[in-house]
C-alpha positions as CSV (number, residue, x, y, z in Angstrom):
1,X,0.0,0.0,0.0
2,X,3.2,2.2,0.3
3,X,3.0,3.2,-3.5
4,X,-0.5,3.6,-3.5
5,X,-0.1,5.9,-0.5
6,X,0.6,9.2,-3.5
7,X,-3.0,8.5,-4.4
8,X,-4.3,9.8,-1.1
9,X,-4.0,13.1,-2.4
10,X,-6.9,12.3,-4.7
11,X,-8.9,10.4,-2.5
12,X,-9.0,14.1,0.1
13,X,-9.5,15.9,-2.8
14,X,-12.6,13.9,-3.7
15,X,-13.9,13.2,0.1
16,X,-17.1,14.7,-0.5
17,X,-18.1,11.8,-3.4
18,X,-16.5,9.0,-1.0
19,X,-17.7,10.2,2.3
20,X,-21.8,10.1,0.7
21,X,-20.3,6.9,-0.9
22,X,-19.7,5.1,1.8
23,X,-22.6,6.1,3.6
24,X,-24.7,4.5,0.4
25,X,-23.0,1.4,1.0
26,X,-24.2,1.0,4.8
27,X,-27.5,2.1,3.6
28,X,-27.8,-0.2,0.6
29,X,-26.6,-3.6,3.0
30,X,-29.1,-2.7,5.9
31,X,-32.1,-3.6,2.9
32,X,-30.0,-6.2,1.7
33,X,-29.7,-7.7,5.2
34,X,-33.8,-7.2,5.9
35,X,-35.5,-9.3,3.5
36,X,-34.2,-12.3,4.9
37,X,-35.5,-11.7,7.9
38,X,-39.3,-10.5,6.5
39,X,-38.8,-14.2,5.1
40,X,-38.1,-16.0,8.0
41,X,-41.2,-14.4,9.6
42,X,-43.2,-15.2,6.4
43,X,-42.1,-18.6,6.8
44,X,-43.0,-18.9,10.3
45,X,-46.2,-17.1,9.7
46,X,-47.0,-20.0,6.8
47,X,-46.5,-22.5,9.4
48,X,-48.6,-20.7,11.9
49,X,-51.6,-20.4,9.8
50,X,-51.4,-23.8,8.0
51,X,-52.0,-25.2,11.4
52,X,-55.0,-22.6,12.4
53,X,-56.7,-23.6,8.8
54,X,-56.5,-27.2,9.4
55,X,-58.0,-26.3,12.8
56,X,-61.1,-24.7,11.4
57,X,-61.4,-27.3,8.4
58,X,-65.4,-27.2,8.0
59,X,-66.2,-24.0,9.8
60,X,-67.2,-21.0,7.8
61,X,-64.2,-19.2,9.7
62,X,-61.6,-21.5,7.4
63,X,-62.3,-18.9,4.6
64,X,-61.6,-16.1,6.6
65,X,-58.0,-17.6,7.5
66,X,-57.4,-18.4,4.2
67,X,-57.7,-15.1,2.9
68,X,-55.9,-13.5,5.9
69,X,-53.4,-15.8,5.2
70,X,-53.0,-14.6,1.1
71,X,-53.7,-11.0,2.1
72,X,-50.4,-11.5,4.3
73,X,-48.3,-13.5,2.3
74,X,-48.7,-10.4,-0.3
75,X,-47.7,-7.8,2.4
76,X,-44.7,-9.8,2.9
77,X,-43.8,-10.3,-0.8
78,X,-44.8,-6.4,-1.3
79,X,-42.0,-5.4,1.6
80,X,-39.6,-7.9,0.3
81,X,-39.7,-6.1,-3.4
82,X,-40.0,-2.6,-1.5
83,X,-36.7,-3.8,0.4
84,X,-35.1,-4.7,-2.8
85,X,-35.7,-1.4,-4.9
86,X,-34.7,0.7,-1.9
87,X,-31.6,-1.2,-1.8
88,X,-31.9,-1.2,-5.6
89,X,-31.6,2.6,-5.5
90,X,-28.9,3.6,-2.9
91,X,-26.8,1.2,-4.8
92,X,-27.0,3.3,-7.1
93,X,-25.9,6.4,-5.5
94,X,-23.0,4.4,-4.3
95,X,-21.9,3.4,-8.0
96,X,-22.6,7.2,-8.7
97,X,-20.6,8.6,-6.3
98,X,-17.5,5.8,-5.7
99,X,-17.5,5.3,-9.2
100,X,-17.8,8.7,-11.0
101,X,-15.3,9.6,-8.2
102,X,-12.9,6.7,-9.7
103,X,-13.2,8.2,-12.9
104,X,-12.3,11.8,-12.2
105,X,-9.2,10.6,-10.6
106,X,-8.5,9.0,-13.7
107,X,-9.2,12.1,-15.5
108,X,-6.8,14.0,-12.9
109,X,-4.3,11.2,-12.8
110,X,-3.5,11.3,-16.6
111,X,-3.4,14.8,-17.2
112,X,-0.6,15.0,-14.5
113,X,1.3,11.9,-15.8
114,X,0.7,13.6,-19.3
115,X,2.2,17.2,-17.7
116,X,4.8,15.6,-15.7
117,X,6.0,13.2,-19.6
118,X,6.0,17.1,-20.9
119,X,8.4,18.9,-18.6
120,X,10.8,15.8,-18.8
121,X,14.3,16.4,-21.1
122,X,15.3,14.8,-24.1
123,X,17.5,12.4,-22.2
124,X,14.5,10.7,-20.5
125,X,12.7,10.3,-24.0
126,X,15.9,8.7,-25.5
127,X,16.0,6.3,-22.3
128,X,12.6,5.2,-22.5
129,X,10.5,3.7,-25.4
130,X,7.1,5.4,-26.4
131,X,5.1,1.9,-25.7
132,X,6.3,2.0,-22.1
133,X,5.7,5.6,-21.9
134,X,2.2,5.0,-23.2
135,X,1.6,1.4,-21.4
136,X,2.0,3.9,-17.6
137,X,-0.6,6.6,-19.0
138,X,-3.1,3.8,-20.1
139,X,-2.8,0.8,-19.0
140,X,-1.5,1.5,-15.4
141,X,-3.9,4.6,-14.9
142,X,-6.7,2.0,-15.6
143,X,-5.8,-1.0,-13.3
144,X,-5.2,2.0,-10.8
145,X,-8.6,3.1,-11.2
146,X,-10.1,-0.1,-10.9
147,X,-8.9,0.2,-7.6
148,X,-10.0,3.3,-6.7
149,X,-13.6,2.6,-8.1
150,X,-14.5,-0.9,-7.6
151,X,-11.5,-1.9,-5.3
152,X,-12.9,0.7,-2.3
153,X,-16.5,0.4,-3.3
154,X,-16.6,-3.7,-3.1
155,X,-14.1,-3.7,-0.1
156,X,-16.2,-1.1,2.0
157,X,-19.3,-3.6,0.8
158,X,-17.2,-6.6,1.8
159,X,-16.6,-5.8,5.4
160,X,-20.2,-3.4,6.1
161,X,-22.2,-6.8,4.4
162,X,-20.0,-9.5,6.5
163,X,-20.4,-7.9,9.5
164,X,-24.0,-7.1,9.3
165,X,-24.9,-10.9,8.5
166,X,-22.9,-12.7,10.5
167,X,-24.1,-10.2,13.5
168,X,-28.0,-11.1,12.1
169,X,-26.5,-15.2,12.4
170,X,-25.1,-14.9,15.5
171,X,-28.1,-13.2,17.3
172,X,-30.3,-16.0,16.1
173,X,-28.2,-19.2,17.3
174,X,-24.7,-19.3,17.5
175,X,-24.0,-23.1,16.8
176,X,-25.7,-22.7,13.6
177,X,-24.0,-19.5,12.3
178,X,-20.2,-21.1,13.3
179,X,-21.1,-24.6,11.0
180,X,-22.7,-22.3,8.3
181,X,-19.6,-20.4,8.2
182,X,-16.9,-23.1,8.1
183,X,-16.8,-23.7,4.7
184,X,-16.1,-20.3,3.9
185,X,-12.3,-19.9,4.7
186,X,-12.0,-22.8,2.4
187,X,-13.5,-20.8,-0.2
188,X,-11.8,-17.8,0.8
189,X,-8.6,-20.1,0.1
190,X,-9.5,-21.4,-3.6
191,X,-10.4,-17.8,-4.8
192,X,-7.2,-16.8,-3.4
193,X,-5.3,-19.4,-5.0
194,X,-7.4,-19.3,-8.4
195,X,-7.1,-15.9,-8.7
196,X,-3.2,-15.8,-8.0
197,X,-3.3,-18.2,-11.5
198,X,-5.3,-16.3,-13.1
199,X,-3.7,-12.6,-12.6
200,X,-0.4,-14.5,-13.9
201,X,-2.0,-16.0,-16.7
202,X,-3.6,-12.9,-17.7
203,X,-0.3,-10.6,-17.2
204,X,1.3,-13.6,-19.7
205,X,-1.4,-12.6,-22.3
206,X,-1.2,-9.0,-21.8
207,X,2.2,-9.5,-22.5
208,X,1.3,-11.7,-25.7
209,X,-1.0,-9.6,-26.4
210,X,1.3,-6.2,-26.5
211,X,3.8,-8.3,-28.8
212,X,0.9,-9.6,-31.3
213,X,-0.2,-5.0,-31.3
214,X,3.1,-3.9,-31.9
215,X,4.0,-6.4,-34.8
216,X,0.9,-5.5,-36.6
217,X,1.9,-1.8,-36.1
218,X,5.4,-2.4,-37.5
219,X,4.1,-4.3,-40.4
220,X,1.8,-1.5,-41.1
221,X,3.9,0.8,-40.7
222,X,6.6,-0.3,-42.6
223,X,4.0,-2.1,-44.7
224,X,6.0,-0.6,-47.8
225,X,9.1,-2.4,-47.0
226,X,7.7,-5.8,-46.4
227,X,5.8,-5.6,-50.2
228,X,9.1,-4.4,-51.7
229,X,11.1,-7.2,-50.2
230,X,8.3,-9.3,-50.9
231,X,7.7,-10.9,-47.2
232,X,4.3,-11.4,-46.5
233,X,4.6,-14.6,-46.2
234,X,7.4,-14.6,-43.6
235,X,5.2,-12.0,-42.1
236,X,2.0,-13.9,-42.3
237,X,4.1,-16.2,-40.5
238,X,5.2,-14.9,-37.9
239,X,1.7,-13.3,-37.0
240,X,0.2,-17.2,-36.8
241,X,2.9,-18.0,-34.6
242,X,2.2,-14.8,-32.4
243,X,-1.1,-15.7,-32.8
244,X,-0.6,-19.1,-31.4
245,X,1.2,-18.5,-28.5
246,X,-1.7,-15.9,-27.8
247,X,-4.4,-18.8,-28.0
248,X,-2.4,-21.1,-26.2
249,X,-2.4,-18.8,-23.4
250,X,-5.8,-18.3,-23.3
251,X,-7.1,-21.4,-23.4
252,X,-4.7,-22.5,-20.4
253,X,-6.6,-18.7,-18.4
254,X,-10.0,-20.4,-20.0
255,X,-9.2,-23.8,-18.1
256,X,-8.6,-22.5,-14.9
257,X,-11.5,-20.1,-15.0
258,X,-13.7,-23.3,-15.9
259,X,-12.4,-24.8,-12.4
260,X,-13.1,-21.6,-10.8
261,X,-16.9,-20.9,-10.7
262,X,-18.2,-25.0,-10.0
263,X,-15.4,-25.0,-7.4
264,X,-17.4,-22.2,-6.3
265,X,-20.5,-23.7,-6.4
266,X,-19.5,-26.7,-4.9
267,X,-18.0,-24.6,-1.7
268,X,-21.9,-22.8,-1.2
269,X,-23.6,-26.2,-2.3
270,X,-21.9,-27.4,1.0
271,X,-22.5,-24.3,2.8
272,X,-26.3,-25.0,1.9
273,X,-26.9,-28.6,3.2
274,X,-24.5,-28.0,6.6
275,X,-27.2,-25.1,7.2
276,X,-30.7,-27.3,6.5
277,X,-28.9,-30.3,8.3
278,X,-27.7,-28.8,11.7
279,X,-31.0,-26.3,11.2
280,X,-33.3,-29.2,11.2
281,X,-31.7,-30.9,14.7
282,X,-32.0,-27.4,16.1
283,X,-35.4,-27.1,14.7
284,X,-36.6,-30.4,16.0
285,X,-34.6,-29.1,19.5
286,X,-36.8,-26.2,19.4
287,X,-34.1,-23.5,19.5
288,X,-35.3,-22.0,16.1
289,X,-37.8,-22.0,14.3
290,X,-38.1,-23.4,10.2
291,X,-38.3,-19.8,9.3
292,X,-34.7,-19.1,10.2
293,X,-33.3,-21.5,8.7
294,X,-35.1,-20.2,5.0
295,X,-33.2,-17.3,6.8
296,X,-30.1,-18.4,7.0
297,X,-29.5,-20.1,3.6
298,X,-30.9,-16.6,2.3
299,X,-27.2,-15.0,4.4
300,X,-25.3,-17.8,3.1
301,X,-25.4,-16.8,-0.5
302,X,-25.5,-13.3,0.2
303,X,-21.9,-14.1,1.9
304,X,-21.1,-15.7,-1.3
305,X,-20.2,-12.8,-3.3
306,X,-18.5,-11.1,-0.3
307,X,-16.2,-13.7,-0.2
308,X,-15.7,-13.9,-3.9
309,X,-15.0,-10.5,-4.0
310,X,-12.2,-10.8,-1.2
311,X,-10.7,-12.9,-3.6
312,X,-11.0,-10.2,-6.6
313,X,-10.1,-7.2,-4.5
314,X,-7.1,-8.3,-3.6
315,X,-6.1,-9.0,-6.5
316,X,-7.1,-5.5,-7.6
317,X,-4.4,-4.2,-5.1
318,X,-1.9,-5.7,-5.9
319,X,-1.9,-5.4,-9.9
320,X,-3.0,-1.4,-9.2
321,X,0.5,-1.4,-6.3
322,X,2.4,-2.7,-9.2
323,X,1.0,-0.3,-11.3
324,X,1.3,2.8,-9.4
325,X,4.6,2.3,-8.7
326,X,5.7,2.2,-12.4
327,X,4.1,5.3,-12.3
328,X,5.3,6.7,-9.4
329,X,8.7,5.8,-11.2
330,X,8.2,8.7,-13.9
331,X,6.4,10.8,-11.7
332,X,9.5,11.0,-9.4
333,X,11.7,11.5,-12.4
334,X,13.0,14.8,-12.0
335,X,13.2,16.9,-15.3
336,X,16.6,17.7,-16.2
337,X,16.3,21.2,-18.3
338,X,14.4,23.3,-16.1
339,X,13.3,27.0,-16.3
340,X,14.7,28.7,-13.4
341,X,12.7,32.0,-14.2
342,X,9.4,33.5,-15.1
343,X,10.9,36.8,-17.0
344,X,9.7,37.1,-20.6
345,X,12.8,38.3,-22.3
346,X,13.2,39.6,-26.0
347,X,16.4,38.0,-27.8
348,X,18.2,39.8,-30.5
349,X,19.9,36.4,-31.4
350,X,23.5,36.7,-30.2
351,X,24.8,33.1,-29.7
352,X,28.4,32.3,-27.7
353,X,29.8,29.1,-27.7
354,X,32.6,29.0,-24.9
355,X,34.8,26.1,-24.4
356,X,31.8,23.9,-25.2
357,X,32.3,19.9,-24.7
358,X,29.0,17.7,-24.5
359,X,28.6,14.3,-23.1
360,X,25.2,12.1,-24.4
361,X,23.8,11.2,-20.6
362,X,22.6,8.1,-21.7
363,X,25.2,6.5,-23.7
364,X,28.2,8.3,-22.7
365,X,29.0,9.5,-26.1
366,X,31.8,12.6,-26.2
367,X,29.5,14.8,-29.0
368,X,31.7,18.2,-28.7
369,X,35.0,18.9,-27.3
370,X,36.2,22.5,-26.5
371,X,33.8,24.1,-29.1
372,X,33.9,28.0,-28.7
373,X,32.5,30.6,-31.8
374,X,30.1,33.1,-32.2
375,X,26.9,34.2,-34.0
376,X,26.1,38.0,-34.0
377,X,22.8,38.8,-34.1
378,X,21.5,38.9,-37.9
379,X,24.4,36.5,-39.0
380,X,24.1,33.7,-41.8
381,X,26.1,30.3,-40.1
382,X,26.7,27.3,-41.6
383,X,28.1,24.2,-40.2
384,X,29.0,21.3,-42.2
385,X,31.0,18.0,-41.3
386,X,31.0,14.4,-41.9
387,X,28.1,12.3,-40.0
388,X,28.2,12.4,-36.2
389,X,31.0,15.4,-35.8
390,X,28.5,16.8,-33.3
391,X,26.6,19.3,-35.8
392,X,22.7,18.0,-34.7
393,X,24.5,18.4,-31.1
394,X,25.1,22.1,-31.4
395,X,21.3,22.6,-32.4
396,X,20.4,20.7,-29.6
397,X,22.2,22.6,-27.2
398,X,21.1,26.1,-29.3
399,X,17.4,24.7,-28.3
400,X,18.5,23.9,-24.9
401,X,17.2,20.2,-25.4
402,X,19.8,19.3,-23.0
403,X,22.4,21.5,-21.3
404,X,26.4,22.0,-22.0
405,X,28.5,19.4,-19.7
406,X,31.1,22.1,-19.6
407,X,31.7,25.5,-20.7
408,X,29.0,28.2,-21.5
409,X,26.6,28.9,-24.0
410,X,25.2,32.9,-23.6
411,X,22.2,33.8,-25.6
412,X,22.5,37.8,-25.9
413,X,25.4,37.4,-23.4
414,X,23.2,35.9,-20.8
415,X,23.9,32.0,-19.6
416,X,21.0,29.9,-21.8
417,X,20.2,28.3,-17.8
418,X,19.3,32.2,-17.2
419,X,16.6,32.6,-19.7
420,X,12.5,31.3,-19.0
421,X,12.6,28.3,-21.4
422,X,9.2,28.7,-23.0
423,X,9.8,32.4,-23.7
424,X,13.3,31.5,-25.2
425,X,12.2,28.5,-27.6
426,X,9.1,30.6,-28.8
427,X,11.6,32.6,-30.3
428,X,13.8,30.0,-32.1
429,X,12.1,28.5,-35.5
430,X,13.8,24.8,-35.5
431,X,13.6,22.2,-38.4
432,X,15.0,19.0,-37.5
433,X,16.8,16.7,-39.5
434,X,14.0,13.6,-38.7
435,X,10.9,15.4,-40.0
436,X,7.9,14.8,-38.2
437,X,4.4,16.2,-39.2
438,X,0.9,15.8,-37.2
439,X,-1.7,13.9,-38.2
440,X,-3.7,17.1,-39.2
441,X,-4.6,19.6,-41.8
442,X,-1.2,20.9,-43.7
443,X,-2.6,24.3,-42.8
444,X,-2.5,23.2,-38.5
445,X,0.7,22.1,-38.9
446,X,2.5,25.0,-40.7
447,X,0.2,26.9,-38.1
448,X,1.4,24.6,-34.9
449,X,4.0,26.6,-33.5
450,X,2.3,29.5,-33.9
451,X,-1.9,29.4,-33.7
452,X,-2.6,32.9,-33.8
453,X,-1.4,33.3,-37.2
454,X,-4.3,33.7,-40.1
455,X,-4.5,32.3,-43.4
456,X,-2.3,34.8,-45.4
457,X,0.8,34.4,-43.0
458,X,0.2,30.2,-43.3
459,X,0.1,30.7,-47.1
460,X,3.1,33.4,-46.9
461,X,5.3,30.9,-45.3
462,X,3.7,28.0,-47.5
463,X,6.0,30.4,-50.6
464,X,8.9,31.1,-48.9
465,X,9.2,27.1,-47.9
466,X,8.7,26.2,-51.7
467,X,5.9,24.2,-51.1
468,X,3.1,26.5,-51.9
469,X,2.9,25.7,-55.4
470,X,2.6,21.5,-54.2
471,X,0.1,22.5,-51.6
472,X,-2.7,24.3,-54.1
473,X,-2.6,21.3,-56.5
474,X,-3.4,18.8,-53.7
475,X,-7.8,18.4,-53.7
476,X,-8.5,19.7,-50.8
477,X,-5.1,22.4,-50.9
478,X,-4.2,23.5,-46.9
479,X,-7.2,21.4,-45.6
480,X,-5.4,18.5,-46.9
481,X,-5.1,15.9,-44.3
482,X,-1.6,14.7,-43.6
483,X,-1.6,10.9,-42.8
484,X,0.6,9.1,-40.1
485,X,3.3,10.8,-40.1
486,X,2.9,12.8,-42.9
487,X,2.6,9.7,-45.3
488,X,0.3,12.0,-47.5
489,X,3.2,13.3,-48.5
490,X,6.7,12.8,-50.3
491,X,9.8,13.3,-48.3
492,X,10.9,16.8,-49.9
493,X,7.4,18.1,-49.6
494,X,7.1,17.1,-45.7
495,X,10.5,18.8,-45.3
496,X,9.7,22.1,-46.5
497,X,6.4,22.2,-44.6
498,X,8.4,21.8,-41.2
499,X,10.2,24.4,-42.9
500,X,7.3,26.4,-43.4
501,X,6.2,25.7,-39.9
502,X,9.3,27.0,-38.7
503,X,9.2,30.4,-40.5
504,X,5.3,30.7,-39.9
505,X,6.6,31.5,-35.7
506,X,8.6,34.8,-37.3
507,X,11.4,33.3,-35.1
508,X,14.7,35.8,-33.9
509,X,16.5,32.4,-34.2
510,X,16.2,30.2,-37.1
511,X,18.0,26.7,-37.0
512,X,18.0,24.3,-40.0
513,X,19.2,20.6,-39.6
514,X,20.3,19.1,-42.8
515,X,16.6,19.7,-43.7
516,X,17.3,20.5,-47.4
517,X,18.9,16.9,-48.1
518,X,15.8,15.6,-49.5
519,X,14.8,18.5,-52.3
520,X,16.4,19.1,-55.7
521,X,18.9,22.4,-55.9
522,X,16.7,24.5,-58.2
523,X,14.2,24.5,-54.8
524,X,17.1,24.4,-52.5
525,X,18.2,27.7,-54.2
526,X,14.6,29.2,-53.7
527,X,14.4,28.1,-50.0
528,X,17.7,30.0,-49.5
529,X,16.5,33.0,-51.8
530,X,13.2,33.2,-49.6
531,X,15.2,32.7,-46.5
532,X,17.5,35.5,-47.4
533,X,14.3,37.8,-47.7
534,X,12.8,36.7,-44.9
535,X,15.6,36.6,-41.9
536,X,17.2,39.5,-42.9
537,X,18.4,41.0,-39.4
538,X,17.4,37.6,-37.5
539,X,20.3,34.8,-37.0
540,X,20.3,31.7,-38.7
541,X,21.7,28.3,-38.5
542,X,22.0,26.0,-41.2
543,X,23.2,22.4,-40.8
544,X,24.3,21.2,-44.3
545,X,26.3,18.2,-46.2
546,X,26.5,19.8,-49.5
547,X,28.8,22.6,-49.7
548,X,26.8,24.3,-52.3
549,X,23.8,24.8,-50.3
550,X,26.3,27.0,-47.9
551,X,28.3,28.9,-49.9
552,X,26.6,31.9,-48.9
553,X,27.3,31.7,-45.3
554,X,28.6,35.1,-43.7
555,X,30.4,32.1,-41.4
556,X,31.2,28.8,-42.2
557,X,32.4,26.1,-39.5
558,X,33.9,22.9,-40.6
559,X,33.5,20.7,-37.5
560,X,35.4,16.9,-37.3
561,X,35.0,14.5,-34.1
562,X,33.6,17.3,-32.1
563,X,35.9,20.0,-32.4
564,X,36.2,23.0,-35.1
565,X,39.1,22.4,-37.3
566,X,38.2,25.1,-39.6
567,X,36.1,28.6,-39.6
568,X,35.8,31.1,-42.3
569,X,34.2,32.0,-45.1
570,X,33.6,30.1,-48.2
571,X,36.0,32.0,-49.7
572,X,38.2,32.0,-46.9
573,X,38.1,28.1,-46.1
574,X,38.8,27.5,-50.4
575,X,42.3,29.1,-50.0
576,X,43.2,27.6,-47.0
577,X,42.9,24.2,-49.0
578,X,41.9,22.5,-45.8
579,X,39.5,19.8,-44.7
580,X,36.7,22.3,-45.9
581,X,38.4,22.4,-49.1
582,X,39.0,18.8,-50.2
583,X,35.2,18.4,-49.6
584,X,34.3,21.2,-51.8
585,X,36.3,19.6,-54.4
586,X,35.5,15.8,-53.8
587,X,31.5,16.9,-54.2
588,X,32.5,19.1,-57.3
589,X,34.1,15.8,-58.9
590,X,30.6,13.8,-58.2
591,X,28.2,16.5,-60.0
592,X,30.0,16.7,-62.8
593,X,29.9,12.4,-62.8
594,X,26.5,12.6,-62.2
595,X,26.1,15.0,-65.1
């Protein structure tokens, strides 16, 4: 119960559905707990008047018991039915209150996980995989809600309907109550036991079952691949045998639940014939009457599902413990990049790098060593280097998706830690080099980082992007709908709408990660045209491979194994004949091939 302890918090919040709750649930058992004993007087009252009517048998007077009699047994049945919709309807305020409170904990509970994923760094995403991350907001939330709804709503029953009957068994003869209740710890026992099998065998085909989802969304996803390569066969496959294992599973959950509920049976069966048995010799003693015995078979099976739900509950608490602490786990995860500020300041787009080295958190990787230049405000930068020299990491850091390991980055000569992190990044436009687009309209997602932006500006930055041209001849033209992942469209198209989504924020800072590597040079050329146009006094940051798309850097930084081996330029780095140099030349040699 120590992890389940953080729900607490809730449960106060909430008090005034629970406190009413519980009070529904005494209320609801005290009619549950009465008919049996209008019955037993019923009975009794049969008895009674079967003996008067034989008593009178010829007299005119026999009639007159007889209807009595039926006049009385329909009182009784009347109250019994009464009993049963007043109980009826307080168990309904007890679902509506326990319940609906379960349920806004939910609600509460998975907006926090949700905020809490959202103030996390980078270096928590890269360390965990989006099923898991998804699996704790879900799955988790809902077995811990289980326990907050049913689990407190059938324990409170439990234990308020136990002690109420066996009270009402004890007050009417003890003997009789202790051999009624002696099968029940036995019963108590199997649940227990079966339900320990069963919570195992349904965690293996949860776990089946999460392997079976996630290879039909990688098939579909990649669904391109598999016809190319021409393996839907080895596919088809391996969903049987997935499939398979799945089945086998749950058959083995299906026998044991097939043992569970005659086992059951069997248990209140017993229960049954101990109570008629040892109620008979005490009838014939003349310690109770037949009436309360009818009585007591009527508390035997209402114990029945008290008990069977002991079983359940407990199992409720322990898979929402387990749950609850995997959440717990994240919640407790302290975010590493944090805003240690509220002041809204304007940037001009100054950017320092000072003695800069940078060390991946997770896998230990040395991305920059020593790296110090600067950006004035208004300046055109390039940086260009062979694959994993640490460019990406420097537009990372720009963005402050993680912080420098040592050195100092200034922004406007102020430390980046300084700045209010949601002011800062509203002003940086960033494209990164894995494009990613929303499942939305092409108009919401050149729109997304900036909502208060009308038509005009979308289709503005739509031109300047090259992509405006592609949109208009689409059907439905900005109200297109983008598929998974921006399937809709081709790669070159769903870069330059992140780069139109970039440029649609009016950023100070503008960072491009080898974003142009998928479109032609004639729209390269326009993009850079446009972009001249456009950031004309704002800084910008361009991540390239090809030398030509560069060129036109005010600074150029030639970066190798982390560190800058060369700065300058174009001009500059050509007669130096460096590093910068040779590549210049070597992708020179592989136009003019291509050509």
């Amino acid at each position: 119960m120590k992890d389940l302890a953080y729900l607490n918090k809730f449960l106060i919040k909430y008090k005034w559905r629970l406190i009413p709750g519980i009070f529904f649930v005494i209320i609801s058992n005290i009619f549950a707990v009465l008919p049996a004993q209008v019955i037993r007087v019923a009975f009794d009252l049969v008895k009674e008047n079967i003996s008067i009517y034989m008593l009178f048998n010829g007299f005119d007077r026999q009639e007159l018991v007889y209807r009595i009699f039926g006049y009385s047994l329909m009182l009784f049945g009347l109250t019994v039915l009464l009993l049963s919709l007043l109980r009826g309807l307080f168990l309904f305020f007890m679902r509506q209150t326990i319940i609906l409170m379960s349920r806004h904990i939910e609600y509460d509970l998975k907006n926090e996980i949700y905020s809490h994923y959202q103030q996390l760094s980078m270096a928590f995403f890269r360390r965990n995989n989006t099923g898991d991350l998804m699996n704790r907001v879900t799955e988790d939330v809902s077995r811990v809600r289980m326990y907050l709804g049913p689990g407190i709503m059938y324990t409170i029953n439990t234990v308020v309907l136990s002690v109420m009957i066996i009270f009402a068994m004890i007050t009417v003869n003890i003997k009789l109550a202790v051999y009624c209740l002696l099968p029940l710890p036995l019963l108590v026992l199997a649940i227990y036991f079966v339900n320990s099998i069963i919570n195992r065998r349904s965690e293996m085909i949860q776990q089946q079952l999460s392997a079976l989802s996630s290879l039909v969304q990688e098939t579909f996803s990649g669904i391109r691949i598999v016809k190319s390569f021409v393996r839907e066969d080895t596919i088809r496959a391996n969903f049987a045998a997935e499939s398979e294992r799945y089945k086998t599973n749950s058959m083995a959950l299906v026998r044991v639940q097939a043992l569970f509920f005659p086992l059951m049976v069997l248990l209140v069966g017993i229960s049954t014939i101990i109570t008629i048995y040892i109620g008979g010799r005490e009838v014939m003693n003349g310690t109770i009457t037949s009436g309360n015995i009818a009585e007591f078979i009527i508390y035997v099976n209402q114990l029945t599902f008290p008990v069977i739900s002991l079983g359940w509950v407990t199992s409720l608490i322990q898979r929402a413990a387990a749950s609850q602490k995997r959440i717990n786990e994240f919640l407790h995860t302290e975010p590493e990049i944090v805003s240690n500020t509220q002041e809204q300041t304007i940037i001009t787009g100054e950017i320092k790098f000072s003695g800069v080295s940078f060390i991946y958190p997770d896998t230990g990787i040395k991305a920059l060593d020593n790296v110090s230049f600067t950006v004035k405000p208004g300046e055109f930068v390039a940086i260009i280097g062979k694959t994993g020299s640490g460019k990406s990491t420097i537009a990372n850091l720009i963005m402050r998706m993680y912080d420098v390991t040592s050195g100092e980055l200034l922004i406007d000569g102020n430390p980046i830690q300084k700045l209010n992190l949601a002011s800062y990044r509203q002003q940086v436009g960033f494209v990164p080099q894995e494009v990613f687009l929303f499942s939305e309209t092409i108009a919401n997602n050149i729109a997304f980082g900036n909502s208060a932006i009308g038509s005009h500006e979308i289709q503005q930055a739509a031109k300047d992007a090259a992509v405006y041209q592609n949109i208009v001849e689409l059907e439905q033209g900005f109200e297109t709908m983008i598929g998974e992942r921006g399937i809709t469209l081709s790669g070159g198209q769903k870069q330059r709408v992140s780069i139109a989504r970039a440029l649609a924020k009016k950023p100070a800072i503008l960072i491009f990660d080898d974003c142009l590597s998928a479109v032609d040079t004639k729209t390269e050329e326009e993009i850079l045209s446009n972009l001249g146009k456009n950031m004309k006094g704002k800084t910008s940051i361009l991540i390239a491979h090809r030398v030509s798309t560069i060129k036109n850097a005010d600074k150029i930084l030639v970066l190798d194994q982390g560190k800058i081996i060369e700065q300058g330029t174009h001009d500059q780095l050509i007669e130096g004949q460096g590093a910068y140099f040779e590549l210049y030349e070597k992708q020179l040699l592989e136009e003019e091939e291509q050509n």
